[in-house]
C-alpha positions in Angstrom: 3.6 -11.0 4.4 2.8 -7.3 3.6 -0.8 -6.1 4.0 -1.7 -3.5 2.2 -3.9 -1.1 3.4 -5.5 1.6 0.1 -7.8 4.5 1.3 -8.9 6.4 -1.4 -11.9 9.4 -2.2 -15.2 8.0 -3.7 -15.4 10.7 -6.0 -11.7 9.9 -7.8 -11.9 6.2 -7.9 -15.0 5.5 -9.3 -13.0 3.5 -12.6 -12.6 0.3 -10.7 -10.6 -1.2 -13.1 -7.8 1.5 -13.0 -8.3 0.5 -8.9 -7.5 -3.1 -10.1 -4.4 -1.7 -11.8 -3.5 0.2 -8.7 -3.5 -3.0 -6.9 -1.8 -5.2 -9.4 0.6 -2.8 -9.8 1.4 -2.6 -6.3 1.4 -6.0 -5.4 4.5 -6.6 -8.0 6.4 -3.9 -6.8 6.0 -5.3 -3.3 7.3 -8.5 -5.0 10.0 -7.4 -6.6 11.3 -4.7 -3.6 10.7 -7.3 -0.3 11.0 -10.2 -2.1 8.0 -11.9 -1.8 6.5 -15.1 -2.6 4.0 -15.8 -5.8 0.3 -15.5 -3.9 1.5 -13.4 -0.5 -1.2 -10.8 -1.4 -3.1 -9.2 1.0 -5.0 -5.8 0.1 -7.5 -4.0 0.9 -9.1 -0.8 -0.2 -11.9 1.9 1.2 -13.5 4.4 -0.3 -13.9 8.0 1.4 -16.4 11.1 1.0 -14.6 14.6 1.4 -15.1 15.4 4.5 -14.4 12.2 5.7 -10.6 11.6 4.2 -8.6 14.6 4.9 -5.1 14.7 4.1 -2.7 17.8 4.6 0.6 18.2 3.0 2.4 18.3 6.4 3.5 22.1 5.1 5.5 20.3 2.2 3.3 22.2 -0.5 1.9 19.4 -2.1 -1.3 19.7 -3.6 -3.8 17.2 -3.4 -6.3 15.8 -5.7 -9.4 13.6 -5.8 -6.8 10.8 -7.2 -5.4 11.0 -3.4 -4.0 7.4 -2.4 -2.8 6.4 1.5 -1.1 3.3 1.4 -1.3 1.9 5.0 1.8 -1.1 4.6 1.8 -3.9 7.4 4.8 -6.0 6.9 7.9 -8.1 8.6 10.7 -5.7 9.3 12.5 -4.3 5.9 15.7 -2.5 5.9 16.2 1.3 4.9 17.2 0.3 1.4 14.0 -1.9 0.8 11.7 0.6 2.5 13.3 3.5 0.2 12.8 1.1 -3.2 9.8 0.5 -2.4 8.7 3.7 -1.8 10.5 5.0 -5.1 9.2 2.6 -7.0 5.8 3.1 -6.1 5.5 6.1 -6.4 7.1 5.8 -10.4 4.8 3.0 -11.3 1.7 4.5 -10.0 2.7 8.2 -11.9 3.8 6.3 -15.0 0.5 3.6 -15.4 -2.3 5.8 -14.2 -1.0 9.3 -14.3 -1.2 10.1 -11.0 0.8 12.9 -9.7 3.5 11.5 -7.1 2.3 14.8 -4.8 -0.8 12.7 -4.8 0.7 9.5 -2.9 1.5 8.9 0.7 2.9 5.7 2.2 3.1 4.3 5.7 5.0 1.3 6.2 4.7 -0.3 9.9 6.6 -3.0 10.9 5.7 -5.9 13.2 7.0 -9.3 13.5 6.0 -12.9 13.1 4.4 -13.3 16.1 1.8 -10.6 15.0 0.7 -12.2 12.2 -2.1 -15.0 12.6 -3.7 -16.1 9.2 -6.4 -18.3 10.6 -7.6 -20.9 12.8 -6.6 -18.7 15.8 -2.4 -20.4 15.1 0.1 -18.1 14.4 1.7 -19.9 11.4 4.7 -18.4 11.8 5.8 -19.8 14.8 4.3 -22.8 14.3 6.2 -23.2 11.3 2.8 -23.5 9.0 4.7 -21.1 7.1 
């Protein structure tokens, strides 16, 4: 049950249907790379001014646009292989369908387990074996 987490500048995302893209996009590759189910989508996106979304390159040389996304990923535990498709292709889908530079994309993928997760009612349906 990945939750996806999209922070992106005001100024670069005004288009919201390339946004929609963004997030169709991603949800299938989250599909096809961790395997989940039809309707396991969870996403949410914010929209930042400037000075309030600042994002170095870590002293990689990357160089960063307006078209900037974080990609905040809640989710079960994954192996390195999953966690490395995932991240490859991301990255390829979101260069090839909207153009954006893959200098222009940062992922962080946190894991937690099922006793984190409560999808209402104040039951974690996990362990109660709702799901």
């Amino acid at each position: 049950m990945p939750l996806l987490r999209f922070d992106l500048y005001k100024a670069g995302w005004e288009d919201k249907s390339r946004v929609k893209q963004l997030l169709d996009l991603s949800y299938e590759v989250m599909r096809e790379t961790f395997g989940a189910p039809e309707g396991d989508r969870y996403q949410i996106v914010s929209y930042h001014e400037p000075e309030d979304f600042i994002m170095a390159d870590t002293g990689l040389g990357f160089t960063r646009t307006n078209q900037f996304i974080s990609l905040l990923v809640r989710t079960r535990p994954r192996t390195t292989e999953q966690k490395e498709n995932f991240y490859r292709e991301l990255v390829a889908r979101i260069h090839s369908d909207l153009g954006i530079d893959p200098q222009d994309v940062m992922i962080n993928l946190v894991s937690n387990t099922d006793e984190d997760w409560s999808f209402g009612l104040g039951k974690a349906q996990f362990l109660t074996g709702d799901l």
